[in-house]
Structure formats: structure tokens, C-alpha cells
NUPA-510207 format. One record per residue (C-alpha): residue number from 1; x, y, z; residue in three letters. Coordinates in Angstrom, 3 decimals, decimal comma. Example, Ala and Ser with C-alpha at 12.3 -4.5 7.8 and 13.67 -1.06 7.14 Angstrom:
BEGIN
+-----+----------+----------+----------+-----+
!   n !        u !        v !        w ! res !
+-----+----------+----------+----------+-----+
!   1 !   12,300 !   -4,500 !    7,800 ! ALA !
!   2 !   13,670 !   -1,060 !    7,140 ! SER !
+-----+----------+----------+----------+-----+
This chain:
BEGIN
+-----+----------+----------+----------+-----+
!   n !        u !        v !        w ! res !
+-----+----------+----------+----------+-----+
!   1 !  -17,040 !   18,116 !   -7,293 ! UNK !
!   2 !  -19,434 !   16,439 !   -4,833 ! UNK !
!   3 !  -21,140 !   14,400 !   -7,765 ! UNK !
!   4 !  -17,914 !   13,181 !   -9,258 ! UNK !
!   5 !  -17,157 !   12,197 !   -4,814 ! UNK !
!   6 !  -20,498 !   10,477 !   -5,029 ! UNK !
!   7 !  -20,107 !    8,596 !   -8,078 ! UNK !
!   8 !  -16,647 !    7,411 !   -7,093 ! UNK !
!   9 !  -17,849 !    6,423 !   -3,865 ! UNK !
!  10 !  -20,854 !    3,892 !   -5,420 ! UNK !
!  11 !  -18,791 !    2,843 !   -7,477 ! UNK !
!  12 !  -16,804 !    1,310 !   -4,667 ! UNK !
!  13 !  -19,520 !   -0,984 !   -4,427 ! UNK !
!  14 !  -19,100 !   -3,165 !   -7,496 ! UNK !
!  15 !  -15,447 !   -2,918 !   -6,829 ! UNK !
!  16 !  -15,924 !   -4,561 !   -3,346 ! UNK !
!  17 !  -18,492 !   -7,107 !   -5,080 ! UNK !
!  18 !  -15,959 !   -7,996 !   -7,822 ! UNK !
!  19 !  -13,056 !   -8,229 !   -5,347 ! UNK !
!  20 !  -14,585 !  -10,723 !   -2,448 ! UNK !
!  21 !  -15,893 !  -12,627 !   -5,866 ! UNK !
!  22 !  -12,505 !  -13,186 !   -7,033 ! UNK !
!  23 !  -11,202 !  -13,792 !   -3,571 ! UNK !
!  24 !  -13,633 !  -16,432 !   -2,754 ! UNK !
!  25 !  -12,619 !  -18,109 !   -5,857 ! UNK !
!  26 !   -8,510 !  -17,900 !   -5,096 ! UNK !
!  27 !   -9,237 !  -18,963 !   -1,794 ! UNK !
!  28 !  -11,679 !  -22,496 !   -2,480 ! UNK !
!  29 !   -8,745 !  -23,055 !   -5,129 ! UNK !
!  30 !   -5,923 !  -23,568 !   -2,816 ! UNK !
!  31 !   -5,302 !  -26,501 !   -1,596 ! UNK !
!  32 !   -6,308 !  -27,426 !    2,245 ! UNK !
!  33 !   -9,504 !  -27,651 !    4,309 ! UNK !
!  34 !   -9,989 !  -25,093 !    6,743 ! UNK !
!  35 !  -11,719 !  -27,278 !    9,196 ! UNK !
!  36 !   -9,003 !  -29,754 !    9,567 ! UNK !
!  37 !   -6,829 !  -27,321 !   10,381 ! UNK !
!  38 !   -9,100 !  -26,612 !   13,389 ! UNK !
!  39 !  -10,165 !  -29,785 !   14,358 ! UNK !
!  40 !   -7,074 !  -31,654 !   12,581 ! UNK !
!  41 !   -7,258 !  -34,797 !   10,739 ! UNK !
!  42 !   -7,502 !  -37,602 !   12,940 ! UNK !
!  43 !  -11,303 !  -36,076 !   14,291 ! UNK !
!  44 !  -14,496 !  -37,908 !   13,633 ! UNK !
!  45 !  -15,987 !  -37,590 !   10,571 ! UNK !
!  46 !  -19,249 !  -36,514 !   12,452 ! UNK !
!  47 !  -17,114 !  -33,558 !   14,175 ! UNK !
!  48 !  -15,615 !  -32,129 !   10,728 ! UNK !
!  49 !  -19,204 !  -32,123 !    9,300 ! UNK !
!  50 !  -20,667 !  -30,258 !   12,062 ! UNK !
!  51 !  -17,683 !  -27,882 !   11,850 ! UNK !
!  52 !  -18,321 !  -27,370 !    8,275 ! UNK !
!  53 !  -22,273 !  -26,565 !    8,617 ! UNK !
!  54 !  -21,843 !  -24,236 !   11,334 ! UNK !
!  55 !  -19,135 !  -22,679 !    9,017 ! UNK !
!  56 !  -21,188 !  -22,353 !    6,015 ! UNK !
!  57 !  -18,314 !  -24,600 !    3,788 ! UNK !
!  58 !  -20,538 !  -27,668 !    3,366 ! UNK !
!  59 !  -23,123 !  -25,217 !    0,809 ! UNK !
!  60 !  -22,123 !  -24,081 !   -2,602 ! UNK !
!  61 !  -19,395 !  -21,753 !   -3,319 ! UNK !
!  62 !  -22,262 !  -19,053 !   -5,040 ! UNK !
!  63 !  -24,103 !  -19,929 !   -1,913 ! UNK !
!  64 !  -21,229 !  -18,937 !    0,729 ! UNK !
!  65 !  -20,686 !  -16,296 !   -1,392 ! UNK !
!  66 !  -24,689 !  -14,559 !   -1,245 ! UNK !
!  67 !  -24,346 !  -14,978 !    2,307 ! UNK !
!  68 !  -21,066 !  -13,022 !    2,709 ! UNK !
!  69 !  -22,481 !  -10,381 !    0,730 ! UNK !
!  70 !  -25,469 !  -10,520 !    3,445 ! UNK !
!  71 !  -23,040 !  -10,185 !    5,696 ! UNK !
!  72 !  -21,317 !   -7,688 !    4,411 ! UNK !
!  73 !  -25,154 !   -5,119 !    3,760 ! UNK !
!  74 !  -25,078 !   -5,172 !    7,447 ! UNK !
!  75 !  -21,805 !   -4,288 !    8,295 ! UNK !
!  76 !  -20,210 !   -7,738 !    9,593 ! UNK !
!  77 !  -17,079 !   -8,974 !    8,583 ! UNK !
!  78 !  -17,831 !  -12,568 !    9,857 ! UNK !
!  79 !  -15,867 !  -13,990 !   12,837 ! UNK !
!  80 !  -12,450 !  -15,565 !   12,775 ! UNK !
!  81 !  -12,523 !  -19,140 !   12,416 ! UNK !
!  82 !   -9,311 !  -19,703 !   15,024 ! UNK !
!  83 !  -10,102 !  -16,847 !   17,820 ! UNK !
!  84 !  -14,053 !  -16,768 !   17,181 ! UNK !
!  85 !  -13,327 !  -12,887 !   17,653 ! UNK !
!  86 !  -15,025 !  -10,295 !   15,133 ! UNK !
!  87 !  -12,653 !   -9,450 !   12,278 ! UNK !
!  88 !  -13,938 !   -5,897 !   11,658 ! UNK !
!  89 !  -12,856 !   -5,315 !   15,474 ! UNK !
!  90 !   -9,430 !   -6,761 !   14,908 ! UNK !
!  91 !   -8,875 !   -4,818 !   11,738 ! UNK !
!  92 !   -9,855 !   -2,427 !   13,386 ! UNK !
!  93 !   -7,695 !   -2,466 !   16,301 ! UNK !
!  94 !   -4,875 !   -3,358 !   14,122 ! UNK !
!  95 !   -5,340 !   -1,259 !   11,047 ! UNK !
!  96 !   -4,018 !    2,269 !   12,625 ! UNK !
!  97 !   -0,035 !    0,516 !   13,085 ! UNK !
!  98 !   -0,310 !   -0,120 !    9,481 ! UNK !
!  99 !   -1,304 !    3,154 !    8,715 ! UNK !
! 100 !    1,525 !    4,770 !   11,324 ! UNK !
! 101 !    4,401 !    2,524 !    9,444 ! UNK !
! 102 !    2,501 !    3,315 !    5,963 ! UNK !
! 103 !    3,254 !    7,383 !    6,882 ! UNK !
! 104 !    5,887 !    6,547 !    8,268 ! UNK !
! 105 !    7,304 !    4,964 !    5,245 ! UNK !
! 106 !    6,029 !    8,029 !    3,288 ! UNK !
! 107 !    7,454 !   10,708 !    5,405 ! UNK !
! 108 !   10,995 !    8,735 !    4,160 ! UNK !
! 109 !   10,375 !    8,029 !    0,672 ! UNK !
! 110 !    8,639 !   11,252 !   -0,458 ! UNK !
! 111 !   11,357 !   13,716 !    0,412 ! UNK !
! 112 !   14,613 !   11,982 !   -0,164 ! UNK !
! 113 !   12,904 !   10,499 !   -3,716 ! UNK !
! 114 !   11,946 !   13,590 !   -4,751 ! UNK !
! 115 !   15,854 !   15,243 !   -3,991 ! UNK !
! 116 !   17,519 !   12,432 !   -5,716 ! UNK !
! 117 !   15,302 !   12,814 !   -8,671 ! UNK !
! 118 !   15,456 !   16,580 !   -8,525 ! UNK !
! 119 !   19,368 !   16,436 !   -8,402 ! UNK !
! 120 !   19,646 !   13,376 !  -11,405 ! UNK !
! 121 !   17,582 !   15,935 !  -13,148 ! UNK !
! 122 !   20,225 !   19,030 !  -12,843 ! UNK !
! 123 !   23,264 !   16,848 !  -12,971 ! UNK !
! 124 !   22,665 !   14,548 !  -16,018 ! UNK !
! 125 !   25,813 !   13,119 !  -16,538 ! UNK !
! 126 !   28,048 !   12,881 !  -13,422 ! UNK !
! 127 !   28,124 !   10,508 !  -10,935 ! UNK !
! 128 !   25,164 !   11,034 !   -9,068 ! UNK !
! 129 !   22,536 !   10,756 !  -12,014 ! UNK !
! 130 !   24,201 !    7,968 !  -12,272 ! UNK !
! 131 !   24,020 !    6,406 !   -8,666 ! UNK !
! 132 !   20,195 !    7,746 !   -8,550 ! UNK !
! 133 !   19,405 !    5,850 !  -11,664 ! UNK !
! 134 !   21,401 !    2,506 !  -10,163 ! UNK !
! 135 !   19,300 !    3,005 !   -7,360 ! UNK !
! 136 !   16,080 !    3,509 !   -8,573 ! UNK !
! 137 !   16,494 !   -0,145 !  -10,882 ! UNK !
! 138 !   17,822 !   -1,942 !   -7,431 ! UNK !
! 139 !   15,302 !   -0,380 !   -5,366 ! UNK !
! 140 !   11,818 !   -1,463 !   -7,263 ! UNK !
! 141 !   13,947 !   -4,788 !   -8,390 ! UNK !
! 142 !   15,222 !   -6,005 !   -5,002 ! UNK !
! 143 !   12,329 !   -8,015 !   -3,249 ! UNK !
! 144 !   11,493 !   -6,489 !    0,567 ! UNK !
! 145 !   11,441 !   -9,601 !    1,837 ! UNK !
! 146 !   15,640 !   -9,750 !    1,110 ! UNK !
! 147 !   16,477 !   -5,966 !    2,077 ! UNK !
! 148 !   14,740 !   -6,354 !    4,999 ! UNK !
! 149 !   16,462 !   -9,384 !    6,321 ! UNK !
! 150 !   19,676 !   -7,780 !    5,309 ! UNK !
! 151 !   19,407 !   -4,263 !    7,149 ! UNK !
! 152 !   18,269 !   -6,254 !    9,951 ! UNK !
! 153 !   21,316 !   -8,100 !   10,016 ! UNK !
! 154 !   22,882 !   -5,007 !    9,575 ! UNK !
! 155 !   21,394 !   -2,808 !   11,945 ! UNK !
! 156 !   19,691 !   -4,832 !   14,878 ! UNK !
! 157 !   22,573 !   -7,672 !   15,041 ! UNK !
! 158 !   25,406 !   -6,299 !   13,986 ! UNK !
! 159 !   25,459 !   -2,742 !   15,027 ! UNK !
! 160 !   23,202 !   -3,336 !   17,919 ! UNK !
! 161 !   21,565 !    0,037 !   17,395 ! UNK !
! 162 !   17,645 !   -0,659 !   16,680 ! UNK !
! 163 !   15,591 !   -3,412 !   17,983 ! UNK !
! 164 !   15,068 !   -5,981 !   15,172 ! UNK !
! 165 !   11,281 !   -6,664 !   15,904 ! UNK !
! 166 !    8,252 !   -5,803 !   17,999 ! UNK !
! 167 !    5,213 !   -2,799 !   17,680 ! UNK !
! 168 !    5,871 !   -0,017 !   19,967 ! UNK !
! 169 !    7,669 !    3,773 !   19,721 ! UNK !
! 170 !   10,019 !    5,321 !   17,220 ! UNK !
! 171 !   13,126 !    3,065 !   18,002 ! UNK !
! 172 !   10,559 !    0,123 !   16,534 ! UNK !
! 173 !    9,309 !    1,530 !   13,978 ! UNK !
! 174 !   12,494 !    3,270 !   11,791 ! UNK !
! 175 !   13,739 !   -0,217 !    9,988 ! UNK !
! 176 !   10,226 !   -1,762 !    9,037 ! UNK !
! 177 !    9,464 !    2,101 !    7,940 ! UNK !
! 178 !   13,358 !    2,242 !    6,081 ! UNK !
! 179 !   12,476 !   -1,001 !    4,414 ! UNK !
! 180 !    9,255 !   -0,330 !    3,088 ! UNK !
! 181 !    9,973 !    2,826 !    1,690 ! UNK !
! 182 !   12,656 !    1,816 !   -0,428 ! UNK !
! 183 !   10,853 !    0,625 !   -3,590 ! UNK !
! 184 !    8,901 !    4,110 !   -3,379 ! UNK !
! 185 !   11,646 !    6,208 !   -3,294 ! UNK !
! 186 !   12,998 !    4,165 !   -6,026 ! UNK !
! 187 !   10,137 !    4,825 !   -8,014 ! UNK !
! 188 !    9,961 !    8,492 !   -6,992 ! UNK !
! 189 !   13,193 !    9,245 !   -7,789 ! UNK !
! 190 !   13,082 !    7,852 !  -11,167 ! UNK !
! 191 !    9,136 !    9,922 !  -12,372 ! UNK !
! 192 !   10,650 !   12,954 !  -10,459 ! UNK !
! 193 !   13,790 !   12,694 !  -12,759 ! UNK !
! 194 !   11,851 !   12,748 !  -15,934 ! UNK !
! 195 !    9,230 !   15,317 !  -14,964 ! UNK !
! 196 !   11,746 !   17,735 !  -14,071 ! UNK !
! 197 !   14,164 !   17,193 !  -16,826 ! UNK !
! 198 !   10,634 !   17,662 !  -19,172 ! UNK !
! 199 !    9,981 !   21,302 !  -17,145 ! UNK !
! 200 !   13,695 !   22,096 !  -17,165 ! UNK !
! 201 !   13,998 !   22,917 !  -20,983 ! UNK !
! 202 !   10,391 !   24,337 !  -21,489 ! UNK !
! 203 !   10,467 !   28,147 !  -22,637 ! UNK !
! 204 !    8,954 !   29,553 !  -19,133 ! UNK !
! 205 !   12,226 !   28,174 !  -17,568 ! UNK !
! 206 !   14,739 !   29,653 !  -19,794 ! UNK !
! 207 !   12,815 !   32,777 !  -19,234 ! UNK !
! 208 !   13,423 !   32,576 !  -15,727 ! UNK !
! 209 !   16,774 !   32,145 !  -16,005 ! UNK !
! 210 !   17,397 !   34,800 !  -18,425 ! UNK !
! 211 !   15,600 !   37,320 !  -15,835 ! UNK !
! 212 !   18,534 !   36,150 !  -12,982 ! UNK !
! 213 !   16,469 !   34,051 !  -10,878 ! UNK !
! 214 !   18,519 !   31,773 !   -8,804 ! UNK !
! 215 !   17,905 !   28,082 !   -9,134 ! UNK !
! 216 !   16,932 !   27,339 !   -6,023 ! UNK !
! 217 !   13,600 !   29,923 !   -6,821 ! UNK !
! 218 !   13,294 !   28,320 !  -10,062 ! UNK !
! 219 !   13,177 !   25,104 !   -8,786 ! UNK !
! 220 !   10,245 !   25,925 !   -6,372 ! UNK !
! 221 !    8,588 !   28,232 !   -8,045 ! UNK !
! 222 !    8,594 !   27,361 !  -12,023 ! UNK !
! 223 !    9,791 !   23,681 !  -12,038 ! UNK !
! 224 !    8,275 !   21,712 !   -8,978 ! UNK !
! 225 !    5,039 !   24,167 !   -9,890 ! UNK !
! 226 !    4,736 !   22,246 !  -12,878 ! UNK !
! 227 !    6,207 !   18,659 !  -12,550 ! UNK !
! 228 !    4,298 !   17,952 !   -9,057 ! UNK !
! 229 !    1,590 !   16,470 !  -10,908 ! UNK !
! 230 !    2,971 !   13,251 !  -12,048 ! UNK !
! 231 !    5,406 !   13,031 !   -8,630 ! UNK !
! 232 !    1,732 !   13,280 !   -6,882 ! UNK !
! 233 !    0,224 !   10,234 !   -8,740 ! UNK !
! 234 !    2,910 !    8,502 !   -7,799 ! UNK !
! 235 !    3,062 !    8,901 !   -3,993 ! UNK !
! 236 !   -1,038 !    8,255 !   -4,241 ! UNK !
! 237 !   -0,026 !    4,997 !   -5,829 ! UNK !
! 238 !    2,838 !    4,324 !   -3,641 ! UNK !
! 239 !    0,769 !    4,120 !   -0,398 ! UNK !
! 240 !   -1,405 !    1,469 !   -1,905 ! UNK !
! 241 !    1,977 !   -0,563 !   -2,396 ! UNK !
! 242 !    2,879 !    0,345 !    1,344 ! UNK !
! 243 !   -0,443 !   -1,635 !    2,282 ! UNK !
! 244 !    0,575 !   -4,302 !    0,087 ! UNK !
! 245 !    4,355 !   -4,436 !    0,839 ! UNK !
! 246 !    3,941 !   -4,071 !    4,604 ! UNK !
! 247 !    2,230 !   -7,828 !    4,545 ! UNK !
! 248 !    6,276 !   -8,860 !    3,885 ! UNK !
! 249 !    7,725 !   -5,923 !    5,877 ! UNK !
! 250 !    5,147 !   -6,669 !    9,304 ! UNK !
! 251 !    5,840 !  -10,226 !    9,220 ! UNK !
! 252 !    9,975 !   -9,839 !    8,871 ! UNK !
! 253 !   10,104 !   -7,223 !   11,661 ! UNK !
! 254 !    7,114 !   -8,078 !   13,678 ! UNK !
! 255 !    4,602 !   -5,325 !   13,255 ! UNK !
! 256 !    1,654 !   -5,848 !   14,503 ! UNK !
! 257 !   -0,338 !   -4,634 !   12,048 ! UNK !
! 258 !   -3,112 !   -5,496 !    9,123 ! UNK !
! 259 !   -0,076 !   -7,150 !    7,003 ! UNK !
! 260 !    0,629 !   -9,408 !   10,085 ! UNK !
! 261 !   -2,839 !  -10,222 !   10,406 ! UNK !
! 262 !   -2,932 !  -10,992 !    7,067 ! UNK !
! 263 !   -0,473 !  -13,390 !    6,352 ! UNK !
! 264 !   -1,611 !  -15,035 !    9,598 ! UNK !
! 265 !   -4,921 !  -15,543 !    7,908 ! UNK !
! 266 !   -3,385 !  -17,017 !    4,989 ! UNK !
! 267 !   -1,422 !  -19,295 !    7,143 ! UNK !
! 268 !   -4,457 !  -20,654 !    9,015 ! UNK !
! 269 !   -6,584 !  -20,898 !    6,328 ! UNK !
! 270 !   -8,596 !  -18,211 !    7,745 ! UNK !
! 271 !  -11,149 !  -17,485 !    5,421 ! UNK !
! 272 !  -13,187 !  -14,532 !    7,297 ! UNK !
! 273 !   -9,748 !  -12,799 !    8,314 ! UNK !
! 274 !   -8,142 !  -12,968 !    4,714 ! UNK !
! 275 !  -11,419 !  -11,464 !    2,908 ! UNK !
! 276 !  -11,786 !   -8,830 !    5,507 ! UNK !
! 277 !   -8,714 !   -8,013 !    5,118 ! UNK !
! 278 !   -8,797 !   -7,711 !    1,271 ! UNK !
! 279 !  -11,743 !   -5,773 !    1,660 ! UNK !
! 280 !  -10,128 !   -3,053 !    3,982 ! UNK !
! 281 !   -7,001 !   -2,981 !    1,583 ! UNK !
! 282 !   -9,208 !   -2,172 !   -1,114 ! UNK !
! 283 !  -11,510 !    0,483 !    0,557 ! UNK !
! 284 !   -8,541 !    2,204 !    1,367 ! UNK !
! 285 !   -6,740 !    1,804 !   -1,825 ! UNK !
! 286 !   -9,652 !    3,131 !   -3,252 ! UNK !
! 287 !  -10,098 !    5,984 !   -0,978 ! UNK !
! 288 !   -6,855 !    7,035 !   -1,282 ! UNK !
! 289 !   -6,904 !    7,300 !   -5,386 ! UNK !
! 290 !   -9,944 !    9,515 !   -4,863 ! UNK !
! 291 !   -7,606 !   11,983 !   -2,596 ! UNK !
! 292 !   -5,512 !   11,617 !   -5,024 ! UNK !
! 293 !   -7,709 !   12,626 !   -7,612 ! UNK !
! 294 !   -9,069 !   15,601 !   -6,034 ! UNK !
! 295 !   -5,522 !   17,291 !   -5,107 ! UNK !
! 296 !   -5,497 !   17,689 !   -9,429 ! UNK !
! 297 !   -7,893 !   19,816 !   -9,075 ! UNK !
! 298 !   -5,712 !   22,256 !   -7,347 ! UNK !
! 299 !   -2,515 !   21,846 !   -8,389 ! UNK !
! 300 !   -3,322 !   21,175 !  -12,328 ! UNK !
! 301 !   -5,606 !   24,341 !  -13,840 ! UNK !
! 302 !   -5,807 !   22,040 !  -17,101 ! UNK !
! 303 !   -8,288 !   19,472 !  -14,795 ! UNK !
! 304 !  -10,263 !   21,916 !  -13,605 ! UNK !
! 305 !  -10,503 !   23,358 !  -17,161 ! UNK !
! 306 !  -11,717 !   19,919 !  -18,770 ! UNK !
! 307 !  -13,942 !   18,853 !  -15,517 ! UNK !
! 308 !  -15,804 !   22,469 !  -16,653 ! UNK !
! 309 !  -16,575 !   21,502 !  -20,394 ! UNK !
! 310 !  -17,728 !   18,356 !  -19,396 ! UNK !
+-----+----------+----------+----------+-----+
């Protein structure tokens, strides 16, 4: 188990180096000069060029890139173009919000996706299989950027019952956290459906019903038992999306978080800001596939089983 940590770990390495490579290249493709968004255009020509060389933007793009993989060996992030403040320390400082609305989102989608799919599963052909599976299509088809405006309509202007923006306690933080959990618990709903409907007619089961367990004890202790495993690559999955979906969801509702900071990046042409924040994205994507990995270990006997004979 430590080896196979190890090795996952390193090879976060050429992940990182592949990802800022890539990056660098989307970013020197769009269209737009950083420097005259700073200095703007009507600047001397003298002023943009000495922008650009203290920058680093007047060398090669292989060039820029070497030196933000120096940068990166020592643990610096660069500094933001518009505030001249360290990214890592704004990531940093803005990084835990996103990961309160990310668990936040979970603690919603996780339960209530896993009922509806566990119900859909018992009740195959009434209404509410039906509504779950309606659900589950609208939820992951439905873009967050168009729900969210909608139950904010709904909620904050209408009914008056939520504020409709702002970072702060839980009266701020139940809509972005609604919103974002939606295509989840779409997505739950739906692998939870199939997993147990797969466990529901396997031989174990039937035994357990013939022996006058109630379903409610079958449920936990034969069918979840043995379904969990897929539902659990899921949710690991999932809260890599809730990184990448709270970029829309921070910026509709005001969240100061990494999304915010992200797309604020992107809108300055912020080069620094954008890649560190790609880079702490992936880290923790990557990170959080590894949990993922390791909770197989105990909750699946046939991993444990094949890790052994290799």
C-alpha cells in the first residue's frame, strides 16, 4: 500500500508537467496581450516592452515555459500580473471556501442521489422510477450556469428567503451548494439505480429474502454492501466536477472562492493566476482519485485479492 501511495504520488509530477504544458499553449493561443490590458493600448511602445521583459512574454514560449517549471521546483506560483500579490498565497487564502461549498455540495448530492436511485431501483415501473430517471437526464443536461440563475430568481428575488450572493455563513452558502450539486445527484442517482437493480436479483439476495429479512436490513446489509463500489467512484469523480463546476456556480452567486479567482484570471488575462490555478485543480483532482482508490481496498475484498497476486 505505501508503494502503490508513492508511485501515484510521482507520478503527479509528469501530470503537473503535461498540464502547465498544455496550458501555456491554450493560453499564448487566445487572442489578446496581457500587457495591454495593464498598461492599455494607447502607452508608449517603450513602456509595453519594458512590461513585457520584466514579465518574461518578450522570450520564447519553450523559454517562459523552463522558467515556470523553475519556478514551480521551488515552490512559487509566480505573482499576479494585476495585484503583484503571490498567487500560491491567494489560492491559498481562497481555496478552503471552495472546498466548504465543494462538501457542502456533497453533503446534498450524496444522500438524496443515493435514495432516489435506491428507490428507482425497488420501484421499477411507477411513477417515481420514472421522475428519478427524468431527473437524472435534466440534471447532468441542464447547464449550471441556467439553474443557477433560475433558483436565484426563485429563491433570493422572488421568495426573499436566501441572500442571492456574497461568501459568509450557512444562509450564503445553501443555493451556490443546491446548484452545484445538482448534476451529481443526477449522476448518482442514475449509477446507484443500476448497481442496485444488478445486486437486487443476485442469488445472496433472494436468499435473504427467503430467510424473512426485512428490506430495510437487506438493503444495508446485502445490497448497499455490494453496490457501494461503483456509487463510491462516482462521488470521487463528482468532487473533481464540483472544482470544475463551482468556476460557473462562484461567479453566478458570488463565492469567493478558487472558481471566482479563476474566471477573474481568465478575464484579465492573468497568466500566473490561471496556471496556478489549474495546477491546484489538478493536485487536488488527483489527490482525491488516490482517496478514492484506497477506500477499494476496504470496501471491495476482490482489490485486495488482485493487489496480492500482483
Amino acid at each position: 500500500m505505501g508503494r502503490y501511495i508513492i508511485k501515484r504520488v510521482l507520478l503527479l509530477i509528469p501530470v503537473l508537467a503535461g498540464i502547465t504544458f498544455v496550458a501555456f499553449l491554450l493560453l499564448k493561443a487566445i487572442p489578446g496581450d496581457p500587457v495591454l490590458n495593464l498598461v492599455g493600448e494607447r502607452s508608449s511602445p517603450e513602456i509595453i516592452e519594458q512590461l513585457r521583459k520584466e514579465i518574461g512574454s518578450d522570450r520564447g514560449l519553450l523559454q517562459q515555459y523552463a522558467g515556470y517549471l523553475g519556478l514551480l521546483a521551488r515552490g512559487d506560483f509566480g505573482r499576479s500580473y494585476h495585484t503583484n500579490r503571490d498567487v500560491l498565497s491567494d489560492i491559498a487564502a481562497k481555496l478552503p471556501n471552495t472546498l466548504r461549498l465543494a462538501l457542502a455540495a456533497m453533503m446534498i448530492a450524496v444522500p438524496l442521489g443515493v435514495m432516489a436511485g435506491c428507490a428507482a431501483a425497488y420501484h421499477k415501473s411507477g411513477a417515481l422510477a420514472a421522475a428519478v430517471e427524468a431527473f437524472s437526464v435534466a440534471g447532468v443536461s441542464v447547464p449550471i450556469f441556467w439553474s443557477g440563475l433560475l433558483i436565484m430568481l426563485l429563491v433570493s428575488l422572488e421568495l426573499r428567503l436566501l441572500p442571492p450572493s456574497g461568501t459568509g455563513g450557512l444562509r450564503f452558502i445553501i443555493l451556490p451548494a443546491a446548484v452545484l450539486s445538482i448534476p451529481a445527484m443526477a449522476t448518482l442517482a442514475r449509477v446507484t439505480r443500476t448497481a442496485v437493480s444488478e445486486v437486487l436479483v443476485m442469488p445472496h439476495v433472494n436468499t435473504a429474502r427467503a430467510k424473512g429479512l426485512t428490506a430495510t436490513r437487506i438493503t444495508l446489509l446485502h445490497v448497499m454492501k455490494n453496490a457501494i463500489v461503483p456509487v463510491v467512484t462516482i462521488i470521487g469523480l463528482d468532487f473533481g466536477s464540483y472544482l470544475n463546476g463551482a468556476v460557473v456556480t462562484e461567479t453566478i452567486f458570488g463565492w469567493d472562492g478558487l472558481g471566482r479567482f479563476t474566471m477573474e484570471g481568465i478575464t484579465m488575462r492573468d497568466y500566473p493566476v490561471i496556471l496556478g490555478c489549474v495546477i491546484a485543480g489538478t493536485v487536488l483532482f488527483v489527490l482525491v482519485n488516490l482517496l478514492t482508490d484506497l477506500l477499494y481496498h476496504y470496501l471491495d475484498p476482490r482489490v485486495r485479492l488482485y493487489d496480492r497476486k500482483k
